[in-house]
Each structure stands twice: as C-alpha cells, then as structure tokens.
N, C-alpha and C positions, 0 to 999 in steps of 0.2 A: 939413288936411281941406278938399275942395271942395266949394262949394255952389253947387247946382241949382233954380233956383226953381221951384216946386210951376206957376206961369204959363207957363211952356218947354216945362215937360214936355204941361199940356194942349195947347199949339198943336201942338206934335211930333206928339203921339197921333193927334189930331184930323185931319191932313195924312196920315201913316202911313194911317189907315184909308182914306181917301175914294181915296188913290191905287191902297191894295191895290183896291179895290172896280174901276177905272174902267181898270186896266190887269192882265193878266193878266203871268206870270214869263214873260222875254223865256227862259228855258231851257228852257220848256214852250214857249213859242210854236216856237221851233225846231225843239223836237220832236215836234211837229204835221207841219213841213214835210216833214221826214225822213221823215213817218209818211205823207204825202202821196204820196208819191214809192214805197215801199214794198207800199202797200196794196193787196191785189190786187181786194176787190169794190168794183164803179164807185161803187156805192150808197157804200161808207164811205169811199172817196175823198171824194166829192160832199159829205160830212158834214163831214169836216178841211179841205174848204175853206171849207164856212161858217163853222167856228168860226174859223176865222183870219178873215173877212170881219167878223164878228161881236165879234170883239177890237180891231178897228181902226175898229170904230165908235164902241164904247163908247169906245176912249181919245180916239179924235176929236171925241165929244160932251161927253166928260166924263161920262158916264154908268155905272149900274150895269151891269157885264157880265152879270147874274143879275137877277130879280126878287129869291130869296132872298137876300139879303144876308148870312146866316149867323149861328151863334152868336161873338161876337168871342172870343178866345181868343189868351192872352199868355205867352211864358216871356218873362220876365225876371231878367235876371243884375246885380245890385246890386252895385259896388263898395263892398268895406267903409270905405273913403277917402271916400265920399261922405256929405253931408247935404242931406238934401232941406228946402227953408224954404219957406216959406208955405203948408204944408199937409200932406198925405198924399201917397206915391206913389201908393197904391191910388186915393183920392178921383180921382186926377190924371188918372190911367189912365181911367177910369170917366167922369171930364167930356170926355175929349177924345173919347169915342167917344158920350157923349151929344152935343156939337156936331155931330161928325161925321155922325150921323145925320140930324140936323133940318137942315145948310147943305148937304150932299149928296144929298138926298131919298132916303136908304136905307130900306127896308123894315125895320119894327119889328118882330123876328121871335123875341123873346124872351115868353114865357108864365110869370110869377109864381108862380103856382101850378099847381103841376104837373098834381093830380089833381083838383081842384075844379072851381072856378070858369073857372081858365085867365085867369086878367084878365092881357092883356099891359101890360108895363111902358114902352111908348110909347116908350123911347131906346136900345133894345139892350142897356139894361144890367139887373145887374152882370155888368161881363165873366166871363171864369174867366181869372184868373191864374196862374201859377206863378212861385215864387218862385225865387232862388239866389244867395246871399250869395257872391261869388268876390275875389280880389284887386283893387286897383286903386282908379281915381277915375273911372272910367267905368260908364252905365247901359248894358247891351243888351236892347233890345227886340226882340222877333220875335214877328208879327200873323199869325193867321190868319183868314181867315173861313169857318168852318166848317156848310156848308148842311145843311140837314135830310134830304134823300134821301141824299145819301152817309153820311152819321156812322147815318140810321136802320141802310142795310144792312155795321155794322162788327159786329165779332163778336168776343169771348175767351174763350177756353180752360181750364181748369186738365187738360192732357194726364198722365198716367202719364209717366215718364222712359223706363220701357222702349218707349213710343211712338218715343223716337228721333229723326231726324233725318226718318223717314218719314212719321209722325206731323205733325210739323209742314208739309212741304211736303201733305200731304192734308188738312188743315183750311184750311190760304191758299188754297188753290186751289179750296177747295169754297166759300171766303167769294164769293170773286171770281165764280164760276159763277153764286153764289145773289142776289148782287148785279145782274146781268143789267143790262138795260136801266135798271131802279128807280133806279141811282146815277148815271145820264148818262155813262156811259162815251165817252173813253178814262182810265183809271183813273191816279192817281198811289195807292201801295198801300204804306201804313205799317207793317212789321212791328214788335210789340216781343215778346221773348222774355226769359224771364227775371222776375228780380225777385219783386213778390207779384201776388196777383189785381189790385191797380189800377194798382201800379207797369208794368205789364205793357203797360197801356192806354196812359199817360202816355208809355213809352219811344217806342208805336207813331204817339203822334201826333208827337212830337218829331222822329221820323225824314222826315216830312214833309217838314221844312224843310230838307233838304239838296239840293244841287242836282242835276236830275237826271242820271244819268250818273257822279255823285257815290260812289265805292264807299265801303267800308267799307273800314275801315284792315287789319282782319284777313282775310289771302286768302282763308280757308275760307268766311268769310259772304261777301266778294266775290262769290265763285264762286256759293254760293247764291241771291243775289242775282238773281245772270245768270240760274241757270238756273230760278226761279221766275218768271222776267218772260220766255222764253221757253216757259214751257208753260202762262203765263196765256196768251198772244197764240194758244195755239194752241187754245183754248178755242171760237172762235168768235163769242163775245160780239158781238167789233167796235165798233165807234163807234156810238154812242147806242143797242146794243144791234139794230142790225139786221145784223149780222153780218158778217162779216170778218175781217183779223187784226191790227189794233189794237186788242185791249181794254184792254191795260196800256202806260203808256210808260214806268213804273218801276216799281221794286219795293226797296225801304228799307228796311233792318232796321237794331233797336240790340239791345244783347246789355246783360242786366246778370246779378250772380250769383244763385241763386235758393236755395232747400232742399232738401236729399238728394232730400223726398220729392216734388217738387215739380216741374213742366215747365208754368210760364206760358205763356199763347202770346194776342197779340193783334193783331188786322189791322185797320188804321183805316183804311178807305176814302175815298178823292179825286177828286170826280167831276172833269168836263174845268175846272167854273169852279176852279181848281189855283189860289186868291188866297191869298199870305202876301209878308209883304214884311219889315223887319228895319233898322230902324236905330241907330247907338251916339251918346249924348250926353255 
C-alpha cells in the first residue's frame, strides 16, 4: 500500500489551479492560430489575435486569464493501492484551492447559498468533485475552471429515442446558436449522451477534457463529432459573438448506455478561457 501525504496533495492542488488559471491549453492555443489563419471576417480574425495576445500576458504576468475564475471542479481517479495520511483527500483538494485562491489573487466566485442570502464563501470553495476508485497506486487529477457565462448557457435534454440521431444534432446546435455571444465564444462544446438525466451532464463535462482534435474511439461518434463542429462554425456566431466562422473549435462527446425509454442528451458549453489542466501523483 502507498502512502500520499494529505501536505503533497494540498501543495499539488494549490499549483495545479493557479497554473490552470494563468495559462491557457497549449492545444487550444494552437487552435486559435489555425483558427487565425482560417477566419474569413477581419473583425474575428482581429478577435483570435487578441486572445492569443491576451494568453501571453496572463502567462507572462502570471496572472488570471479571466476575471471569472470559475467554479473549480475535479474528477479524480483514486488508486485503490493508495492511502492518503494526514487527513482527507477531499479536505486536501479543497485547501489547495483555498491557497490557491488567496496566494494567486483569484476571484471568489463561489455563492453559499444559492437562493437566499448568496453570502459567498471567500476561497472558491467547496470544490465539486468526482470521484473513481480504479486500479493502481496512483492519484489522477484533472481541474477545470468552470466560469459562470459558459456553464450559465449549457443545456440538457431528456429527448424521445425516436428523435434519433437527428434529434440530437438539433438540440447541440440550437444550444450552441442560443449560447451566442453570452458564452465568449470560440466554444470548446461538451457533449454527453446517454446514461440518466445527470449522468448525462457529468459525461458532457468530462468530454471537455480531451484534447482538442482528440476523436472518440468509436468512428460513428468520430464522424459526428466532425460533422457537429462543422455546422456549429457555420452558424455564424464567430469569436466573441460578432460573427464569423470560428464559433466552435471542438466539439466532444462521450457515450454511455441509457434506458429503452430513454435519450439523454447534454451540451456543456466552453467559453474561449478553455482552463483545465491534469496531473498524476
């Protein structure tokens, strides 16, 4: 049995966050440039070169890329090989992201209470985790920081089956339309299909963190993939919503199995700050 002291894991969390914050995914940045090169209105040209100007600020100052900092948000994959000593993994999780917050001047952007009061809770926490107990003596972690205009315009489904395959591409794409400007486009665009009404959600933000360009093992959702991220782009949305044909620069689905009567469907929106980052201890 290996042991992981509960002190590692905060410093890790704490570094994980502030980095996802201060740099954006070198596979998104990429595909900015791509997208630069591509873009046919001047305007959204002119817009993907700020945001790259704007990504090499932030890493250059060490700064937040965003005001919004995001809701943090964790899957973690626990080896059952492992023991954590000096404390909780959760605790652990939750202090590195309360350091993080106070030594990286991140925006506290979590609210207590939902419907009341609203009193925020000053360190971004309690994260949301997810859990998964897998082989091994290794932890993996993967961060994202999830801002409020994007996740506001995500949207899920319970469709009919006899909706189909048609069904599905007409609600992603009506997400993506309704989303507009509100979610800072260029979009990274999470689908999860399948499963139940929340698993749905879960699979959609999961798919997030693949990289972009990243297909899905099975050709048919491949294929979907492709051709849901070419008829988002044709939408017109564009970069930051003044239109163009960058509005999507991926489009990510996971599949799980669902009920006879049953056709999940959920799209978890990504505005251009794309921060998640992912490391194993």
């Amino acid at each position: 049995m290996r042991e992981v002291h509960f002190n590692e894991i905060v410093e890790k969390v704490k570094n994980l966050v502030m980095d996802s914050e201060y740099r954006l995914p070198q596979d998104f940045i990429q595909a900015i440039k791509v997208a630069v090169n591509k873009e046919e209105s001047p305007l959204g040209k002119e817009i993907l070169q700020e945001i790259l100007k704007n990504a090499e600020v932030a890493e250059k100052e060490q700064v937040a890329y965003c005001q919004d900092t995001g809701y943090p948000v964790f899957f973690v994959e626990v080896g059952q090989d492992v023991k954590i000593v000096g404390g909780s993994l959760r605790e652990a999780i939750n202090e590195g992201v309360r350091r993080a917050t106070k030594e990286g001047y991140l925006r506290a952007s979590l609210a207590y209470d939902p419907i009341f009061d609203r009193k925020n809770t000053q360190d971004n926490t309690p994260a949301l985790i997810y859990f998964d107990i897998i082989e091994g003596d290794k932890i993996k972690i993967k961060f994202a920081a999830k801002g409020g205009g994007s996740e506001n315009q995500s949207k899920q489904a319970m469709l009919k089956p006899a909706d189909g395959i048609e069904g599905v591409k007409k609600f992603v794409l009506q997400t993506i339309a309704n989303a507009g400007p509100n979610a800072c486009p260029p979009f990274t665009v999470g689908v999860g299909i399948g499963g139940t009404f929340d698993y749905s959600a879960v699979l959609a933000k999961k798919a997030l963190f693949r990289h972009i360009g990243e297909r899905h093992p099975d050709p048919r959702i491949a294929a979907l993939e492709e051709e849901l991220l070419n008829l988002a782009n044709q939408l017109g949305v564009g970069p930051l919503g003044f239109g163009g044909t960058t509005t999507a620069v991926d489009v990510k689905i996971e599949i799980a199995p669902c009920h006879i009567a049953s056709l999940p469907v959920a799209v978890n929106i990504q505005c251009h700050a794309a921060r998640h980052k992912e490391i194993e201890i």
